[in-house]
C-alpha positions as CSV (number, residue, x, y, z in Angstrom):
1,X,146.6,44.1,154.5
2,X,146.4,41.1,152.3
3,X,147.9,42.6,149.0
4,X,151.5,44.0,148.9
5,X,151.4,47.9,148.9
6,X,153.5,48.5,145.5
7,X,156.9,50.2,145.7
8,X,156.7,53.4,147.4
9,X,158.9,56.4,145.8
10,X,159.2,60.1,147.0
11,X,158.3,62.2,144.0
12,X,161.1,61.3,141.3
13,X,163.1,63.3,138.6
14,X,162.6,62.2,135.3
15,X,165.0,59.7,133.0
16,X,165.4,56.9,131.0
17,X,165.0,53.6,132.4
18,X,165.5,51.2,129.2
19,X,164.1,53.8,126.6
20,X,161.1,54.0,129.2
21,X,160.7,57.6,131.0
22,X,160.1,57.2,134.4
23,X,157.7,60.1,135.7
24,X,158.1,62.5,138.4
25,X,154.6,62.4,140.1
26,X,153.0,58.8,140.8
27,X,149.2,58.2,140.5
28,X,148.5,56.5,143.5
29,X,146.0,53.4,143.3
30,X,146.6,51.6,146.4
31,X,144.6,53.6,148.4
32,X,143.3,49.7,150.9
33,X,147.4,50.0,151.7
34,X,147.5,53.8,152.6
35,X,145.6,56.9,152.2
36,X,147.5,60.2,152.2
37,X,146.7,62.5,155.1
38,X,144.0,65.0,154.4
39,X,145.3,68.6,155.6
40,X,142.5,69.3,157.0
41,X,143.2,66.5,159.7
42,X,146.9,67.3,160.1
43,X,145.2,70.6,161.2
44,X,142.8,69.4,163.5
45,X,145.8,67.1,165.0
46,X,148.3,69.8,165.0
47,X,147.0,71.8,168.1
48,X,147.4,68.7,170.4
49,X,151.0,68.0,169.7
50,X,152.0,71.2,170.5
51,X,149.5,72.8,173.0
52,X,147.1,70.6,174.4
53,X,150.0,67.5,175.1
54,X,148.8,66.6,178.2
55,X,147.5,62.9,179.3
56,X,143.7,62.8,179.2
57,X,143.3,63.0,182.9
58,X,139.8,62.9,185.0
59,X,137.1,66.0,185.1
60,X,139.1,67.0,188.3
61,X,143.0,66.8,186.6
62,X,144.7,70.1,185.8
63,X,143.3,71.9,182.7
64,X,145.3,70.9,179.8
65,X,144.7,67.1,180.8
66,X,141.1,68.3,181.2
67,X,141.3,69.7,177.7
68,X,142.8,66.5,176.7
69,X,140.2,64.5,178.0
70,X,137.3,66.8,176.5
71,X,139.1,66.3,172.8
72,X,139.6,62.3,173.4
73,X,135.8,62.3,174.7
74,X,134.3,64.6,171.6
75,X,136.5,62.3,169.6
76,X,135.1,59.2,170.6
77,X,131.4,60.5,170.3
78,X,131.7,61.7,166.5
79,X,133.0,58.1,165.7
80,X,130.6,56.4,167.5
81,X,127.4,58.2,166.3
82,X,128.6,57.2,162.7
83,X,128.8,53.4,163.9
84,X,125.2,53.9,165.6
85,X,126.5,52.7,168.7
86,X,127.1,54.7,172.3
87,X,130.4,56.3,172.8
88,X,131.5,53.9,175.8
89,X,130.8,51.0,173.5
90,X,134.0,52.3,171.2
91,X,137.5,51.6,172.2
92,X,140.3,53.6,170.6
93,X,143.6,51.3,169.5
94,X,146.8,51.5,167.6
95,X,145.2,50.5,164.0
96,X,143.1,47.4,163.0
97,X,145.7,45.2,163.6
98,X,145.3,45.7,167.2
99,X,141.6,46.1,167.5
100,X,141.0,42.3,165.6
101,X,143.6,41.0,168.5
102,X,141.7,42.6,171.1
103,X,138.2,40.9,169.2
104,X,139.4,37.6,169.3
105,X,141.7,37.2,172.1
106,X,139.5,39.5,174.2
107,X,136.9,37.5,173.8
108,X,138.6,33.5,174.2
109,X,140.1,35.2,177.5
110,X,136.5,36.0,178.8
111,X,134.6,33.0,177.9
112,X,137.2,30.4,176.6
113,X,137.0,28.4,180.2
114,X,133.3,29.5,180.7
115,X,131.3,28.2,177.1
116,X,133.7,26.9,175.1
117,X,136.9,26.8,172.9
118,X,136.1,27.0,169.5
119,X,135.5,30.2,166.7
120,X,134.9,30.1,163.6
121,X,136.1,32.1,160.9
122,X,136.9,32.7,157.0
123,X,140.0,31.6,154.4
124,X,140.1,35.4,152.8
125,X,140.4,37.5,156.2
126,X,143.1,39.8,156.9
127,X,145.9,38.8,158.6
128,X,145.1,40.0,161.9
129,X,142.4,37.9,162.4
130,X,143.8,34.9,161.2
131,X,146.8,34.9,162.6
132,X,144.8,35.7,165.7
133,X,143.1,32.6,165.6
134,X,146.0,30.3,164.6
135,X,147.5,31.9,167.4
136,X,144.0,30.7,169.4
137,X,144.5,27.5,168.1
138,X,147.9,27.1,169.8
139,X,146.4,27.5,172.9
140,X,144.0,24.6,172.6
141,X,141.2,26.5,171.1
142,X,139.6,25.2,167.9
143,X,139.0,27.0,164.8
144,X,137.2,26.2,162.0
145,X,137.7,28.1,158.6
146,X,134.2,28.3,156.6
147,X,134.2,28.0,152.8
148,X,133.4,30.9,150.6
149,X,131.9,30.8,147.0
150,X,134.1,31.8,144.1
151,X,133.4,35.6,144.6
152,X,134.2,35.3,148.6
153,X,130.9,35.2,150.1
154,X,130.3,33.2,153.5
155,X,128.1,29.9,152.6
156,X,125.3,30.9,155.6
157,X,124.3,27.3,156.0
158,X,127.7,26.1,156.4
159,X,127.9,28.9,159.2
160,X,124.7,27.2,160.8
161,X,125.9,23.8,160.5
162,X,129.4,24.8,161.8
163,X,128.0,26.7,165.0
164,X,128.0,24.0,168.3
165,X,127.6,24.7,171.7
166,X,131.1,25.5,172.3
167,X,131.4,28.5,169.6
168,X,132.2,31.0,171.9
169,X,132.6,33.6,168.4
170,X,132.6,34.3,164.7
171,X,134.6,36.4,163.2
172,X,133.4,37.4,159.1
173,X,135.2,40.6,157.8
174,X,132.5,43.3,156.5
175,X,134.4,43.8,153.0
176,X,137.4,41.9,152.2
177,X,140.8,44.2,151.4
178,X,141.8,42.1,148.5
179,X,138.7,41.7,146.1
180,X,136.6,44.0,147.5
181,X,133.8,41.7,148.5
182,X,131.3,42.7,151.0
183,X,129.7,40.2,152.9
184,X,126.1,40.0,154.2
185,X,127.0,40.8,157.6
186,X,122.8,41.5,158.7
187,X,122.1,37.8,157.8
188,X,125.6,36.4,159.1
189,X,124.6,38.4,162.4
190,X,121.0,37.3,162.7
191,X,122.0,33.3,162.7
192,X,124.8,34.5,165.3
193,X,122.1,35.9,167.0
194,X,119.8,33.2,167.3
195,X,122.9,30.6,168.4
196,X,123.8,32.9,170.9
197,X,127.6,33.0,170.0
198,X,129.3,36.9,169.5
199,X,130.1,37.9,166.0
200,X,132.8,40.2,165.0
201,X,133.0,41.9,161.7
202,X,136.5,43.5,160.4
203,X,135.2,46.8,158.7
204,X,138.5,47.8,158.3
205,X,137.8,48.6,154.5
206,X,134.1,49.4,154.8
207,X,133.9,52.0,157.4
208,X,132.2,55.2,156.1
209,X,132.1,54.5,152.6
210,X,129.5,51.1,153.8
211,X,126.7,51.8,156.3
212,X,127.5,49.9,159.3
213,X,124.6,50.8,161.6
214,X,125.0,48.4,164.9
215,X,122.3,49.9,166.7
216,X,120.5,48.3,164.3
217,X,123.0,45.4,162.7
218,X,123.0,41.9,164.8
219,X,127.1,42.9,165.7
220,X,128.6,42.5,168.5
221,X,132.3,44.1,168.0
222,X,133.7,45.9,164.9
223,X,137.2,46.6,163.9
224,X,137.5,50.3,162.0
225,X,140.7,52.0,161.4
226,X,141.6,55.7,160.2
227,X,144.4,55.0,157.6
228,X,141.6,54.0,155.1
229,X,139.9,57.3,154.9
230,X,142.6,59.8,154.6
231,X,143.6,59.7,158.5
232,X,146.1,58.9,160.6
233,X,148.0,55.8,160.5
234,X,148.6,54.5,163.7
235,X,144.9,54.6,165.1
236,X,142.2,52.4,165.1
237,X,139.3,51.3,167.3
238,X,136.8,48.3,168.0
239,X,133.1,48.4,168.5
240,X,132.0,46.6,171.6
241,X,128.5,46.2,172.3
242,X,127.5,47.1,175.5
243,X,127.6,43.5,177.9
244,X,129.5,41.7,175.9
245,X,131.9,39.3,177.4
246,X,135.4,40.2,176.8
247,X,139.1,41.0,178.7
248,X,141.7,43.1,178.1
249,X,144.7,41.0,176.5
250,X,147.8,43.1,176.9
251,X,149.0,43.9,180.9
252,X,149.2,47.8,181.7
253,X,147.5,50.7,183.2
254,X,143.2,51.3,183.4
255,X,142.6,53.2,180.1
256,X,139.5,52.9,177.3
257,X,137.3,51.5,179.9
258,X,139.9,49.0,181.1
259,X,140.4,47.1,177.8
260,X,143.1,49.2,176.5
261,X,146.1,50.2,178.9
262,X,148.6,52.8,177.7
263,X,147.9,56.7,177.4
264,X,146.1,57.3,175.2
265,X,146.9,58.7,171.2
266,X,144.9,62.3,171.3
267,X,145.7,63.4,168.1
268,X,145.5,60.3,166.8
269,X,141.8,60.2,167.7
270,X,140.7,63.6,167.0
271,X,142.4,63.1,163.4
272,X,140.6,60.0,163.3
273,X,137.5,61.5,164.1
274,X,137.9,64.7,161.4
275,X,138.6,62.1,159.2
276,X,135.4,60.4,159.5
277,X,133.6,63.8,159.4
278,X,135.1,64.5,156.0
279,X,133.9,61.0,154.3
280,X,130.5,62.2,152.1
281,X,128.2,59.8,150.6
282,X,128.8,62.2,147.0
283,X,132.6,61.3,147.2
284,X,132.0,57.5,147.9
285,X,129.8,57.7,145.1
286,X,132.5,59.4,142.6
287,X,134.8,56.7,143.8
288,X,132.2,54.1,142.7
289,X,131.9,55.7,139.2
290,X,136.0,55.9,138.8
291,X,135.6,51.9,139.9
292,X,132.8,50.9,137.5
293,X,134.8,53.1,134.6
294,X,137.7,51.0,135.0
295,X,136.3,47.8,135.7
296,X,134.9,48.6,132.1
297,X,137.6,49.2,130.2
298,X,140.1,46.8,131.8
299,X,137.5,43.8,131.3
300,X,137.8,45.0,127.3
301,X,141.4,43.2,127.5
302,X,141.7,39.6,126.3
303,X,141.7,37.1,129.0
304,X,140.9,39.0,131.7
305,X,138.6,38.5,134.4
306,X,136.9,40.5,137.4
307,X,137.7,39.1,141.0
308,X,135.5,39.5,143.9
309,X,131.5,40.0,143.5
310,X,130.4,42.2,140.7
311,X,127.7,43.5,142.6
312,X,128.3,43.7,146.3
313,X,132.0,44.9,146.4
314,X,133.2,47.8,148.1
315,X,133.0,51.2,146.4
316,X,136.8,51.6,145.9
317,X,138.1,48.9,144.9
318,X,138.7,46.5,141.5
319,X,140.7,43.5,141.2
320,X,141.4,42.0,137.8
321,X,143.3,38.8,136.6
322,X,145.2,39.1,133.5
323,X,146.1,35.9,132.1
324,X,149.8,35.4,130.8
325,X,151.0,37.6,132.9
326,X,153.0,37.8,136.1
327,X,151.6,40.6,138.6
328,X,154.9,41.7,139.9
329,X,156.0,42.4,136.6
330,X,152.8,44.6,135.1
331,X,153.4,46.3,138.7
332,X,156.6,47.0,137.8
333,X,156.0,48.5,134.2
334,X,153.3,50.3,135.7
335,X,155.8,51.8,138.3
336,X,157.7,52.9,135.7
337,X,154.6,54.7,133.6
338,X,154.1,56.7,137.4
339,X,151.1,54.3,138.5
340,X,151.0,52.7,141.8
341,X,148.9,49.7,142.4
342,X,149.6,46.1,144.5
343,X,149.7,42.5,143.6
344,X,148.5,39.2,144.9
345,X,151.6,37.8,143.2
346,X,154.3,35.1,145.6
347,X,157.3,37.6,144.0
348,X,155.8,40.6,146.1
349,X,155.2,38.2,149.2
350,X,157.9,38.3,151.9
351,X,156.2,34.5,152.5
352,X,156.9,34.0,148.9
353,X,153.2,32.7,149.3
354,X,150.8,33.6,146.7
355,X,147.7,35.6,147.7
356,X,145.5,33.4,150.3
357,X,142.8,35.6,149.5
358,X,142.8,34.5,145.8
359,X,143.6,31.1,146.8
360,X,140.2,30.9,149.0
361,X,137.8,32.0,146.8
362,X,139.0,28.9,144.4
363,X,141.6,30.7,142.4
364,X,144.7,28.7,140.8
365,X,147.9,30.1,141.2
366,X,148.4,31.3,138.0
367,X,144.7,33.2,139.1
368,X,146.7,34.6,142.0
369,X,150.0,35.3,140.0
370,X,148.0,37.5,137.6
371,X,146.0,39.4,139.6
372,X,146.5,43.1,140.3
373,X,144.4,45.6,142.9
374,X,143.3,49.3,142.3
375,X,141.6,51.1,145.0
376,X,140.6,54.4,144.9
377,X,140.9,57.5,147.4
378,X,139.8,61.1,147.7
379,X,142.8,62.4,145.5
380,X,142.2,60.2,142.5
381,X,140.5,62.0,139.2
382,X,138.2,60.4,136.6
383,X,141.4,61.5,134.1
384,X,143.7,59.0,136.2
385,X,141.2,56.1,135.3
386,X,141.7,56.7,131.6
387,X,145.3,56.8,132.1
388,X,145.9,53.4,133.8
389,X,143.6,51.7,131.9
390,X,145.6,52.8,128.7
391,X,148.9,52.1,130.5
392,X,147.5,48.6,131.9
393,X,146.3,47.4,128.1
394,X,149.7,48.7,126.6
395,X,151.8,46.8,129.1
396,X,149.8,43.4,129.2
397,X,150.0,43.3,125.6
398,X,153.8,44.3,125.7
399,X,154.4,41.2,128.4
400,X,152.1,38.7,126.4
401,X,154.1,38.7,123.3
402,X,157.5,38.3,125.0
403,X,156.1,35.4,127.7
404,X,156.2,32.2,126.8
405,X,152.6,31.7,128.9
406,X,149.9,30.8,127.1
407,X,151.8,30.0,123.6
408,X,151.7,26.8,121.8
């Protein structure tokens, strides 16, 4: 998911950590990482782990696989009319990670030997579609990466210009899950649509909280996941638009209209889909105001800078560079203080790579090593905003005077 989810504790008892209390309950800001489960979809998921268990089996199965099959089919329907699309056109999978696979391999198995071997693509996406494609690339398929401006926008007449008759796809996330950045994903479709070549969107970190409309949206397949929006982990889906060319990439059985063998996860989709039902357009907007209030106050410390677009960004998110300072450690003070929030730093990188996100969009590594990600969810309050921003000011003034960065 781009950015390191910080350190995750169960809820602590309080003591001294170098003259520092460490708090009991943590205010959680890494809300792109993980959302904690509403209850009110463990509730909806609870009655098919325990009663209705059965495999989804045809209208002429026994009657808790019939049951099983209505919930998966209801399921499927409620997600699908939020997307605008038609419920065969949506595919339920383990989680985005799968869903982008499917996008991108689905589609080089389908028309790879028939158009062409080459897809083009973005520096800042998540790792399941780039790793995707590098794993493409391996197979003799050619990928080009498009260059992004400094706030991790798609340069449309590079897309043109990079768009031959062998571009068999393009694959431009909706909002990026580092710096928030949402792309124009009408205009990126529309030139797709007039080369003729498919065009996948990851709306991994958009879904519900952005309109993504692809009745009326030039898309062809969309990547959505519940873990986002206060559901299930371990459930995702992709958008496929009725006739377009793809094939199922992993060997099995004939479920979710053949592209998606294994029995199917039923209370994984009906959480998914109560989860979706709960997302309001007044709670995306309080999330927006809790963004643009700290945005304010953490851009009223010294050296510090907004990344991502200022404008078109995703409702939940802010990402800030502090200068002087290494992520990892204001992530740790803030650990300590009872905030969560995540890091583009190399420290908190098992590559021990800094964030390629950062690095796309033009950023230094310093640019990188400084930068720190909050993103909001349902259970954050307006008085938690005050609260980090104090915490986050305090702690980047505490590290400036004892680093030797930035000092003569």
């Amino acid at each position: 998911m781009g950015l390191l989810m910080a350190v995750q504790r169960l809820p602590k008892s309080t003591l001294e950590v170098g003259g520092q209390a460490v708090f009991e309950n943590m205010i959680y800001f890494d809300n792109a990482a993980a959302t904690r489960l509403d209850e009110r979809v463990l509730e909806a998921m609870k009655p098919y782990f325990f009663d209705l268990y059965a495999v989804a089996t045809s209208q002429f199965g026994y009657s808790s696989g019939v049951d099983a099959r209505d919930a998966l089919d209801g399921a499927r329907g409620q997600i699908a009319a939020v997307l605008g699309a038609k419920p065969e056109e949506f595919v339920f999978t383990s989680g985005s990670t799968e869903s982008s696979n499917l996008a991108l391999k689905g589609v080089a198995l389908a028309l790879g030997e028939k158009k062409g071997m080459h897809i083009i693509t973005t520096p800042i996406e998540d790792f399941p579609v780039l790793h995707s494609a590098r794993a493409l690339e391996k197979q003799g398929f050619r990928v080009t990466i498009l260059p992004v401006d400094e706030t991790g926008r798609v340069d449309l007449d590079a897309l043109r210009d990079a768009i031959t008759p062998e571009t068999i796809l393009v694959s431009v996330q909706a909002a990026n899950q580092e710096i928030g950045t949402l792309q124009d994903v009408a205009a990126i479709g529309a030139i797709c649509r007039e080369k003729g070549v498919l065009f996948h969107t990851d709306a991994t970190h958009s879904f519900t909280r952005v309109l993504l409309d692809v009745g009326s949206l030039p898309v062809d397949l969309a990547t959505v996941s519940a873990y986002t929006i206060h559901g299930p982990k371990g459930v995702g889906g992709l958008y496929v638009r009725e006739g377009t060319a793809i094939r199922k990439w992993m060997d099995g059985g004939f479920q979710e209209f053949d592209l998606r063998p294994g029995a199917e996860n039923i209370p994984g989709a009906v959480g998914f889909a109560k989860a979706v039902e709960l997302v309001t357009s007044e709670e995306t907007a309080r999330l927006q105001a809790m963004r643009d209030r700290l945005i304010a106050q953490l851009l009223k410390i010294p050296d510090t800078r907004l990344n991502g677009h200022p404008v078109h960004r995703l409702p939940q998110n802010a990402n800030v560079s502090f200068r002087f300072v290494e992520g990892e450690s204001l992530l740790l003070h803030l650990d300590l203080r009872g905030f969560a929030v995540s890091t583009g730093s190399a420290c908190f990188s098992r590559s021990l790579e800094a964030s390629h996100v950062m690095l796309g969009i033009g950023g230094n590594h310093e640019r990188a090593h400084g930068s720190v990600r909050f993103t909001f969810g349902r259970y954050n309050e307006e008085c938690d905003v005050d609260a980090v921003a104090k915490a986050v000011a305090e702690v980047v003034a505490d590290l400036r005077r004892i680093s030797p960065l930035g000092k003569e």
